[in-house]
C-alpha atoms as a printed R data frame, in Angstrom:
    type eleno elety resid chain resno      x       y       z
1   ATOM     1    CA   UNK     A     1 22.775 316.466  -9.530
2   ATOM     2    CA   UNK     A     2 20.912 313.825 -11.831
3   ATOM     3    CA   UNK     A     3 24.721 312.162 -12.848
4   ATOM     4    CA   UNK     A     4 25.732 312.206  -9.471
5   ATOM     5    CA   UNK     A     5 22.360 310.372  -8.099
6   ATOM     6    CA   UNK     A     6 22.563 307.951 -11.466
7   ATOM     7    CA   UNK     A     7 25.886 307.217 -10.611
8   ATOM     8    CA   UNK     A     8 25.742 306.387  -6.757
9   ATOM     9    CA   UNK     A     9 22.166 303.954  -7.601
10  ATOM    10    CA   UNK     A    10 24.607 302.268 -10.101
11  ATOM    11    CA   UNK     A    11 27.469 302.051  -7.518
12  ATOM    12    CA   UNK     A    12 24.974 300.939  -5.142
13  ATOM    13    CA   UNK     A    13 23.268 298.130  -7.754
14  ATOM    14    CA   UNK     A    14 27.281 296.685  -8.272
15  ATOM    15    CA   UNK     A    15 27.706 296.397  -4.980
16  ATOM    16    CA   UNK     A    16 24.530 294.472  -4.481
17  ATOM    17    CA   UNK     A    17 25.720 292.253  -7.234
18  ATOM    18    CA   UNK     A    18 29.405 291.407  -5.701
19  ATOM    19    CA   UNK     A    19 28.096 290.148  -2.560
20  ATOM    20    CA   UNK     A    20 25.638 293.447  -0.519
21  ATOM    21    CA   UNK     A    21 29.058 295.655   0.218
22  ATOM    22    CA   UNK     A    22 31.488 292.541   1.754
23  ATOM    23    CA   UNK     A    23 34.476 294.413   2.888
24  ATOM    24    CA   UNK     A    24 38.144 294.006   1.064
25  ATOM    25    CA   UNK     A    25 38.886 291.916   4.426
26  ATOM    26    CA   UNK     A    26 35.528 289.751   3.556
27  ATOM    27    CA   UNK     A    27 37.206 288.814   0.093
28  ATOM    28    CA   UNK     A    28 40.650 288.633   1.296
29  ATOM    29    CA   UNK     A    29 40.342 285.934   3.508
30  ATOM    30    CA   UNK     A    30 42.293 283.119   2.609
31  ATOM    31    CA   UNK     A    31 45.281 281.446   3.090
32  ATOM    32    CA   UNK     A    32 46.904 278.633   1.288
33  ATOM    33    CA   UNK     A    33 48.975 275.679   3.404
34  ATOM    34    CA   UNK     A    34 50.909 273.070   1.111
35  ATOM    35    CA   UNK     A    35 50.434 269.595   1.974
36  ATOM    36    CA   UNK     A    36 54.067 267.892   0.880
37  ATOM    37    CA   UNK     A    37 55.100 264.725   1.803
38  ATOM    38    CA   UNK     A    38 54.917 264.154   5.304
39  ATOM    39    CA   UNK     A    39 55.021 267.793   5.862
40  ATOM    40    CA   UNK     A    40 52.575 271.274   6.533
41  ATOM    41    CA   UNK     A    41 54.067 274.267   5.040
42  ATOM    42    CA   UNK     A    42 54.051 276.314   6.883
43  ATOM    43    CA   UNK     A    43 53.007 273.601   9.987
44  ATOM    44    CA   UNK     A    44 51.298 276.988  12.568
45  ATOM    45    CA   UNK     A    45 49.861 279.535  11.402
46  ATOM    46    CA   UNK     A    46 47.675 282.201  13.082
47  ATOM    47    CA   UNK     A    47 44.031 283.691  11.339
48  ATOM    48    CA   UNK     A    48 41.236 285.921  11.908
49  ATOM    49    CA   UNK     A    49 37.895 283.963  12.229
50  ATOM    50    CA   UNK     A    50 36.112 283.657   9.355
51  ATOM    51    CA   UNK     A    51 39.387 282.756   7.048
52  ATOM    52    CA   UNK     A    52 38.736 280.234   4.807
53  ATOM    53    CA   UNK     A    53 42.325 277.859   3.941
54  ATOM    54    CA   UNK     A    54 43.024 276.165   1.522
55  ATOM    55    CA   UNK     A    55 44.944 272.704   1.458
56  ATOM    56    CA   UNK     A    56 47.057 272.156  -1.771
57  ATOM    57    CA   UNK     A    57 48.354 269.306  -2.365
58  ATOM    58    CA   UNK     A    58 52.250 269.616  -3.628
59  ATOM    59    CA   UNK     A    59 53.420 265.774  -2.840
60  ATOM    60    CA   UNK     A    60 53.078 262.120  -4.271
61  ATOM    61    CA   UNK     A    61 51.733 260.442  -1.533
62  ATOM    62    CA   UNK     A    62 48.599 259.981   0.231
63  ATOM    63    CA   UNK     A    63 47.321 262.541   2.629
64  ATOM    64    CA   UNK     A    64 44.378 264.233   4.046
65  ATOM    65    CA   UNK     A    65 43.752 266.917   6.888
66  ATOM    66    CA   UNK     A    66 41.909 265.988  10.026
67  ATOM    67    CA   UNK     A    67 40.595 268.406  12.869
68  ATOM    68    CA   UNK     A    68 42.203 266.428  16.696
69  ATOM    69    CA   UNK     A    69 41.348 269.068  18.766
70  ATOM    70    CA   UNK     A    70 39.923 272.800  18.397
71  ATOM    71    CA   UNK     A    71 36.352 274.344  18.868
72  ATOM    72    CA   UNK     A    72 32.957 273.061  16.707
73  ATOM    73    CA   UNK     A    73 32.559 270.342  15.270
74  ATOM    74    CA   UNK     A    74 34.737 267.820  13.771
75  ATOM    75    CA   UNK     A    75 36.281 267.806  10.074
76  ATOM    76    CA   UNK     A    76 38.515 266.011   7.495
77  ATOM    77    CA   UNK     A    77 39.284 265.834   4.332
78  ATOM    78    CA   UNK     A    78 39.162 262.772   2.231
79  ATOM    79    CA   UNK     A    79 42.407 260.454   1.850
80  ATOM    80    CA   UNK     A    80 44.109 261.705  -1.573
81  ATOM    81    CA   UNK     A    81 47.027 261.886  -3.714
82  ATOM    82    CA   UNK     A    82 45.966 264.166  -6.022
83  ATOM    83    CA   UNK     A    83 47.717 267.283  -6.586
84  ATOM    84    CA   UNK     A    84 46.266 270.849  -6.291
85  ATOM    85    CA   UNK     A    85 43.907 271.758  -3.455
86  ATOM    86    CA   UNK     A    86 42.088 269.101  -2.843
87  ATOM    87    CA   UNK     A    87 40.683 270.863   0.883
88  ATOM    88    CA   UNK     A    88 38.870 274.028   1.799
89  ATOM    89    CA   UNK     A    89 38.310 274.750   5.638
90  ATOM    90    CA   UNK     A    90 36.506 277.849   6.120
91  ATOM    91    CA   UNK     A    91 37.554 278.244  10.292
92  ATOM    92    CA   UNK     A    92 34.492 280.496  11.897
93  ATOM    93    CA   UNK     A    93 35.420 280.032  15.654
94  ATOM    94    CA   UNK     A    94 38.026 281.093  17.473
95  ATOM    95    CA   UNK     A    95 40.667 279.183  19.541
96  ATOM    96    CA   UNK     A    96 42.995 277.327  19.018
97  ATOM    97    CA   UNK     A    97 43.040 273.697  16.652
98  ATOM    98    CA   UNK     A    98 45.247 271.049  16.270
99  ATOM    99    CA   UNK     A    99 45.354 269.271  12.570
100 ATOM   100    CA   UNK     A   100 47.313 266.010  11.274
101 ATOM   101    CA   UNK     A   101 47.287 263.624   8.901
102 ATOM   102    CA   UNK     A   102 46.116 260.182   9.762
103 ATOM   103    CA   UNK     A   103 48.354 258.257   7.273
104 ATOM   104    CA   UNK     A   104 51.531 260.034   8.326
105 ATOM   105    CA   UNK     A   105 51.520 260.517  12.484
106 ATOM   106    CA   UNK     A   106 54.299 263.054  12.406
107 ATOM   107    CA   UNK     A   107 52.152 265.302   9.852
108 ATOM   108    CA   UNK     A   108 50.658 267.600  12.597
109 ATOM   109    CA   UNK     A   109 50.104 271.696  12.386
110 ATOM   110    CA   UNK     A   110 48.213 274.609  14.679
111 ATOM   111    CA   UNK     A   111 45.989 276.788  13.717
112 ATOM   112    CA   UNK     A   112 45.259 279.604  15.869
113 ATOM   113    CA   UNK     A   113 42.105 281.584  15.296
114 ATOM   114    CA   UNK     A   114 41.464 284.993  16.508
């Protein structure tokens, strides 16, 4: 009975530690979107709120992610050509958002957030 109480108070003590019992879907949460030249891959995609995604940069040129339409606020990323992910968006309301990149007007993608 004593193991079995030690051993839940230390399960319970981890857990506390890795973030107060966030679920598998919590940590899961992410998706990556290349940013190429003059392209999204892939350009829609479709999350659950609370998805965080990341922007990698794969291409030579300048580029950076801005928010055109979609709920909150506004956001963008700064104007790079640095490769790796360069952006983080962590998306918390639902709907549906339009994204482009202001150097390259045909860069566009759709996020949809559910």
């Amino acid at each position: 009975m004593r193991r079995r109480l030690a051993l839940a108070g230390s399960l319970l003590a981890v857990t506390a530690l890795i973030g107060g019992g966030a679920s598998a879907a919590d940590v899961s949460s992410k998706r990556t979107v290349a940013v190429g030249d003059n392209f999204f891959d892939p350009d829609k995609i479709s999350i659950s709120a609370g998805t965080k995604v990341a922007f990698n940069w794969i291409g030579d040129k300048d580029h950076n992610v801005t928010k055109v339409s979609g709920p909150g606020g506004s956001f963008a990323s700064t104007t790079t050509d640095s490769r790796g992910v360069n952006y983080e968006k962590k998306f918390k309301n639902t709907g549906k958002y339009k994204l482009v990149c202001t150097v390259h007007d045909k860069m566009k993608m759709k996020v949809k957030v559910k």
